[in-house]
C-alpha positions as CSV (number, residue, x, y, z in Angstrom):
1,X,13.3,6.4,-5.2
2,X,14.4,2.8,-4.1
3,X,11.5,0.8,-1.9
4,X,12.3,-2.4,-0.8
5,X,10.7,-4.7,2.2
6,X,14.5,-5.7,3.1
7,X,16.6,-4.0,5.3
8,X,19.1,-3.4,3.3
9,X,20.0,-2.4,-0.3
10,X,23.0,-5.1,-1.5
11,X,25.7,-2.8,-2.8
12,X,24.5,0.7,-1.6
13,X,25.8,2.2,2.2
14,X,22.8,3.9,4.5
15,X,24.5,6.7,5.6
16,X,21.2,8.5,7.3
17,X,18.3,6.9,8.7
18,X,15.6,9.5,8.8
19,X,12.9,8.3,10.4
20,X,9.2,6.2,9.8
21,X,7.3,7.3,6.7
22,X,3.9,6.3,5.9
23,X,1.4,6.0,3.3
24,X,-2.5,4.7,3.3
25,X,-5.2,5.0,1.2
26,X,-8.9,4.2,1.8
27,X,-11.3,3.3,-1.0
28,X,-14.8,2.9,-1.1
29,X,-16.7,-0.2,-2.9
30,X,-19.3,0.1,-4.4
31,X,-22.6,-2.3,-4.0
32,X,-22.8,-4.3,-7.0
33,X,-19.1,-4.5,-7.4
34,X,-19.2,-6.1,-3.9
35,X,-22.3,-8.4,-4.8
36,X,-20.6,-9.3,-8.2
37,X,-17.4,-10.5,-6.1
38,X,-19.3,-12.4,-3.5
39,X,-20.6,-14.4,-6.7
40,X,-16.6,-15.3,-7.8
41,X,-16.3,-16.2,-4.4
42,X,-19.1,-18.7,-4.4
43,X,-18.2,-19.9,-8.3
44,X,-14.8,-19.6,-8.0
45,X,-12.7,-17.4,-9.9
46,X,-10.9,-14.2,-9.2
47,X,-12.5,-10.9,-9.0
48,X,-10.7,-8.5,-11.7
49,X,-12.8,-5.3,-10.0
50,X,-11.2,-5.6,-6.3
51,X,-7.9,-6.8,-8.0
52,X,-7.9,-3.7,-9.6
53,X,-9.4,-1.3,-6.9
54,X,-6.1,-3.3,-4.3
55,X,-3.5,-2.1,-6.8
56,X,-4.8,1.1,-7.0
57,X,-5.1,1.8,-3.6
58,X,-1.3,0.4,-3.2
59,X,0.1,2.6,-5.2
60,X,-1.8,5.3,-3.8
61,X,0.0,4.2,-0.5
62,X,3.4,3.9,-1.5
63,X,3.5,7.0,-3.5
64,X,2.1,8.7,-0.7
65,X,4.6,7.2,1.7
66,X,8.0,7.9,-1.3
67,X,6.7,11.8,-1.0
68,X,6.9,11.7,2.9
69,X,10.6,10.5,2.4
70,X,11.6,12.8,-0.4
71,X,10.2,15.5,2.0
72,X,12.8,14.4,4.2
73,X,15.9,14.2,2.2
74,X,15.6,10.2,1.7
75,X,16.3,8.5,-1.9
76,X,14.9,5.3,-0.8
77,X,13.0,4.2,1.9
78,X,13.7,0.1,3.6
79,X,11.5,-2.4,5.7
80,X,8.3,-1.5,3.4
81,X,5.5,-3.4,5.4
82,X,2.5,-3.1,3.6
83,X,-1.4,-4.0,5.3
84,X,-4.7,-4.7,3.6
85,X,-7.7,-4.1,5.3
86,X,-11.8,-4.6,4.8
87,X,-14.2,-1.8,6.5
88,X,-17.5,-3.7,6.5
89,X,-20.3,-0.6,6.2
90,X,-24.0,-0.8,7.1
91,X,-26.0,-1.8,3.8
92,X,-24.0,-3.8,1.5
93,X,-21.1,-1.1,1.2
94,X,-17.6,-1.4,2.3
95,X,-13.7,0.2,1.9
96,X,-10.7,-0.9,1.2
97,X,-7.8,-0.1,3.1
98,X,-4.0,-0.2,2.1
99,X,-1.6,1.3,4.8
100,X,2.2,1.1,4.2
101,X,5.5,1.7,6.4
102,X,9.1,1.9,6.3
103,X,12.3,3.6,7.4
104,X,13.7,6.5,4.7
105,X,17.0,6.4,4.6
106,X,19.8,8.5,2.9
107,X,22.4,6.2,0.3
108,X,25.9,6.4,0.4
């Protein structure tokens, strides 16, 4: 399955636009991963736990949203937008939210 954020795929014909497909995922944090990254955000530095917990939630999302296509009869799917999102939660907890988007479309 080809995924691209471009329109278009240079060299290959879209013969069938099939319609929006969609993928999101929604994880939670836990507390002291979220205290531990307010710290590398005071200090400085990056924090390797929410680096980790974005990535997996992306890929969550776009296999999620390649499934929907091959559901449809797509072999790639174009304009891939993809959104990242904080849910705040009463008493130090939180989630993470990765929602993606794009046109699956058939190759010539």
């Amino acid at each position: 399955m080809l995924v691209t954020t471009t329109p278009t795929i240079e060299g290959r014909a879209i013969t069938h636009y099939l319609g929006i497909v969609t993928g999101e995922a929604i994880l939670g944090t836990n507390i002291f991963r979220d205290f531990f990254a307010s710290i590398c955000d005071i200090v400085g530095g990056r924090s390797a736990e929410y680096e980790e917990e974005l990535a997996r939630a992306r890929q969550i999302a776009l296999r999620e949203m390649e499934q929907q296509a091959l559901r449809l009869g797509g072999d790639a799917v174009v304009g891939v937008d993809l959104d990242y999102e904080t849910i705040t939660m009463g008493g130090g907890g939180g989630m993470l939210m990765v929602s993606v988007s794009g046109t699956a479309v058939r190759l010539g």
